[in-house]
PyMOL commands that place a pseudoatom at each C-alpha (Angstrom):
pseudoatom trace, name=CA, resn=UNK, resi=1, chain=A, elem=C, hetatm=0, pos=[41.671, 159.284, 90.285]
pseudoatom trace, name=CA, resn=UNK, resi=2, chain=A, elem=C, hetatm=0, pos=[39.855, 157.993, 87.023]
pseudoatom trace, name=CA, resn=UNK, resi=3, chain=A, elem=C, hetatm=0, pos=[38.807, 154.478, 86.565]
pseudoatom trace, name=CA, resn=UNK, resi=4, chain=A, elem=C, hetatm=0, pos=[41.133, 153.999, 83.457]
pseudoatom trace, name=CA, resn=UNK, resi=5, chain=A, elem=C, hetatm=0, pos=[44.121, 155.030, 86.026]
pseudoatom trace, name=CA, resn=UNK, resi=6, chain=A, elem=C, hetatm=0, pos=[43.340, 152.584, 89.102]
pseudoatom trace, name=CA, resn=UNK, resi=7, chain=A, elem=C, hetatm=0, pos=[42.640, 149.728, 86.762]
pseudoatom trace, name=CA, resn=UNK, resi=8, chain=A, elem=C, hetatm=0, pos=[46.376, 150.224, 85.282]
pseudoatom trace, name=CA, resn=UNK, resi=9, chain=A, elem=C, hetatm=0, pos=[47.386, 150.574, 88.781]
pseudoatom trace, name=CA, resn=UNK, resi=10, chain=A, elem=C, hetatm=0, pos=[45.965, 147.434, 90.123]
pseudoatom trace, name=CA, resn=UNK, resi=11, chain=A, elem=C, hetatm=0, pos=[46.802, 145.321, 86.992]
pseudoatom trace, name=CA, resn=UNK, resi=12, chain=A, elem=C, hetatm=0, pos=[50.367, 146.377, 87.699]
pseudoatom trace, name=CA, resn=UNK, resi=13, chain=A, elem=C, hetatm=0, pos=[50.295, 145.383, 91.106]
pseudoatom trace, name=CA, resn=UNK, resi=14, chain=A, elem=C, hetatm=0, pos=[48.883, 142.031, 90.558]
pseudoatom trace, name=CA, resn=UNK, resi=15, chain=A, elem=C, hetatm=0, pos=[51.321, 141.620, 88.263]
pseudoatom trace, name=CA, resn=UNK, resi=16, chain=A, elem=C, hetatm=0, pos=[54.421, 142.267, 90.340]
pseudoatom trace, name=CA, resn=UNK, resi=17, chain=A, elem=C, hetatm=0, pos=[52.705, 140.216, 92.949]
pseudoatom trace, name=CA, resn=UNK, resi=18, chain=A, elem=C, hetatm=0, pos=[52.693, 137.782, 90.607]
pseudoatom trace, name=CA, resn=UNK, resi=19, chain=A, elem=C, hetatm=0, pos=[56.377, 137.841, 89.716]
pseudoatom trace, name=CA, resn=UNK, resi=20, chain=A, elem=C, hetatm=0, pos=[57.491, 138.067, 93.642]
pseudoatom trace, name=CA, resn=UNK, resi=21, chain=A, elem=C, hetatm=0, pos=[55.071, 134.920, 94.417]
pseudoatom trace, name=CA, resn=UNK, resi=22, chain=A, elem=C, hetatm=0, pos=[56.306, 132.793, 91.848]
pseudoatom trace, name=CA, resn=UNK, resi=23, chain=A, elem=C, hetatm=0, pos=[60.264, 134.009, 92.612]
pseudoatom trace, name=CA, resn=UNK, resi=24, chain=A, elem=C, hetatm=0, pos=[59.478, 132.891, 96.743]
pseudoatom trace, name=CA, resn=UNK, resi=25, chain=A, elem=C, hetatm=0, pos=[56.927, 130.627, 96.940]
pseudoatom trace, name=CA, resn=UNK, resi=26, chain=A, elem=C, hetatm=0, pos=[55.906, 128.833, 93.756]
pseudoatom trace, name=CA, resn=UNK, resi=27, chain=A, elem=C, hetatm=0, pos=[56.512, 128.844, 89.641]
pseudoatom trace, name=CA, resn=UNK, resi=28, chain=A, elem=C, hetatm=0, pos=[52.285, 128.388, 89.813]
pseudoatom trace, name=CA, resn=UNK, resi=29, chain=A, elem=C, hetatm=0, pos=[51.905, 132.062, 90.809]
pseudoatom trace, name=CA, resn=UNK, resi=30, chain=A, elem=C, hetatm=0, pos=[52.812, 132.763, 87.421]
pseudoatom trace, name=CA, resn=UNK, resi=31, chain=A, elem=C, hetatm=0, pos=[49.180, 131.610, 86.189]
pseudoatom trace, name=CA, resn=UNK, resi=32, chain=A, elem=C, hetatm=0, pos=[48.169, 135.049, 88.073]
pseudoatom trace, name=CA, resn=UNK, resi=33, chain=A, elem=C, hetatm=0, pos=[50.090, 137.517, 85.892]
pseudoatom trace, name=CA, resn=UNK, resi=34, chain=A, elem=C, hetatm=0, pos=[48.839, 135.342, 82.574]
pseudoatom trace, name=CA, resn=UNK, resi=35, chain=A, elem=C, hetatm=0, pos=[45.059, 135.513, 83.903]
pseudoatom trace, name=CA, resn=UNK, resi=36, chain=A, elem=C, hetatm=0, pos=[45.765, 139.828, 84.274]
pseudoatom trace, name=CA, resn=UNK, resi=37, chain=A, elem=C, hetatm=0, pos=[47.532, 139.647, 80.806]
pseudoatom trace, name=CA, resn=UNK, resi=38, chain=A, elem=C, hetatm=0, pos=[44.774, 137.920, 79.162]
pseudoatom trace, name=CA, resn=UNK, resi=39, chain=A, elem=C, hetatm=0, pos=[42.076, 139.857, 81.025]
pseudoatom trace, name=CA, resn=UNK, resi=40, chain=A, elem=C, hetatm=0, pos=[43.674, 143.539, 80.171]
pseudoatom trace, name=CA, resn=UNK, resi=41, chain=A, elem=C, hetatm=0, pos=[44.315, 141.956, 76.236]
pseudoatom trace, name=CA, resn=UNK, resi=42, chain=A, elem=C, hetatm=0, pos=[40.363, 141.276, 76.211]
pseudoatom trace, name=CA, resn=UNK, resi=43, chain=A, elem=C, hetatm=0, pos=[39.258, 144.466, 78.085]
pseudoatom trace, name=CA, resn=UNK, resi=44, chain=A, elem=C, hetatm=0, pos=[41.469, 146.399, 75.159]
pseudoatom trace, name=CA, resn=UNK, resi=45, chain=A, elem=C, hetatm=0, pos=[38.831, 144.945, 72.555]
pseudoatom trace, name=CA, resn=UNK, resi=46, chain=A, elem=C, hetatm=0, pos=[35.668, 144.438, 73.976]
pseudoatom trace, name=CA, resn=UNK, resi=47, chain=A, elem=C, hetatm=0, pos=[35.722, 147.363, 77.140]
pseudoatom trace, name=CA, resn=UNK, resi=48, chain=A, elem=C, hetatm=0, pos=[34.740, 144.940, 79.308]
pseudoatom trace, name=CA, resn=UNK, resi=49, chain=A, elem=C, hetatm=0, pos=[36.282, 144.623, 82.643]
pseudoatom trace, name=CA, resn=UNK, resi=50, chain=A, elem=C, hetatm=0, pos=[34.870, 143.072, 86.101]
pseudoatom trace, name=CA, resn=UNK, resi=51, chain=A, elem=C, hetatm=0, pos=[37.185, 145.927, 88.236]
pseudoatom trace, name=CA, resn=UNK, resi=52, chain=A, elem=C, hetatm=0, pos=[35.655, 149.233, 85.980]
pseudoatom trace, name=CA, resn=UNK, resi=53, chain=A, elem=C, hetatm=0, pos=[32.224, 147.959, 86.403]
pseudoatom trace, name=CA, resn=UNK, resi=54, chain=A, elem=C, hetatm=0, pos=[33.138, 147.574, 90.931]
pseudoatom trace, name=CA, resn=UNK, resi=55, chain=A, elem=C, hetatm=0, pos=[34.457, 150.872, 90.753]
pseudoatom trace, name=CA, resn=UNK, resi=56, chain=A, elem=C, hetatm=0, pos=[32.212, 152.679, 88.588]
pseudoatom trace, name=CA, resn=UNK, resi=57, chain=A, elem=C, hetatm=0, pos=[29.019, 151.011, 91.132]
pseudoatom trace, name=CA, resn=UNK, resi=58, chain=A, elem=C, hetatm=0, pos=[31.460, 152.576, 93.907]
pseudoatom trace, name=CA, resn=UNK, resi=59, chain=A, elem=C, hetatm=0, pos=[31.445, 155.842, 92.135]
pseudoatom trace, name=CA, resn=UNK, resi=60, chain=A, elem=C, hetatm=0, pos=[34.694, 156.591, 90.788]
pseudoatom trace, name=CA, resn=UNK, resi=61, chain=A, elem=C, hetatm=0, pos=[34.966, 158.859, 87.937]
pseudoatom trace, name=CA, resn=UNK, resi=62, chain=A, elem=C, hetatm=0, pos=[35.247, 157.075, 84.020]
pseudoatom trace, name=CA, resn=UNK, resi=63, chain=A, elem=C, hetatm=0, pos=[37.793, 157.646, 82.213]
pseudoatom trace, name=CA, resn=UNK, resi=64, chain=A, elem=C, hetatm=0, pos=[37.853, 157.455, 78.565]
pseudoatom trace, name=CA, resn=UNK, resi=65, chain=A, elem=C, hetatm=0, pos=[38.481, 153.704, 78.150]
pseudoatom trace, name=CA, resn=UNK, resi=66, chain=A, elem=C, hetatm=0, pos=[35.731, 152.421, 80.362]
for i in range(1, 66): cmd.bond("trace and resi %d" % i, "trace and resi %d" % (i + 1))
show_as sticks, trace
zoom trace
């Protein structure tokens, strides 16, 4: 699996974790899924992202985003 791929993949479950968190335990989970929203919005424009940079030191193959 490609960087680009489990990034996606792990933004997406954060987000539904998110969703289920705030539906069952607390409307303040929902400050999760707007911290992965604004961090996959900035990572669109400036490539930066604190997960591709883990995995790529872990040696997981690039993709063509990151």
């Amino acid at each position: 699996m490609v960087i680009d791929r489990i990034v996606l993949a792990f933004a997406g479950l954060m987000v539904l974790t998110s969703l289920s968190l705030a539906y069952w335990v607390s409307p303040y989970w929902l400050i999760l899924a707007a911290f992965v929203g604004l961090n996959l919005f900035q990572a669109a424009f400036t490539g930066f992202c604190p997960l591709a940079m883990v995995l790529k030191k872990l040696g997981y193959r690039p993709g063509a985003a990151f």
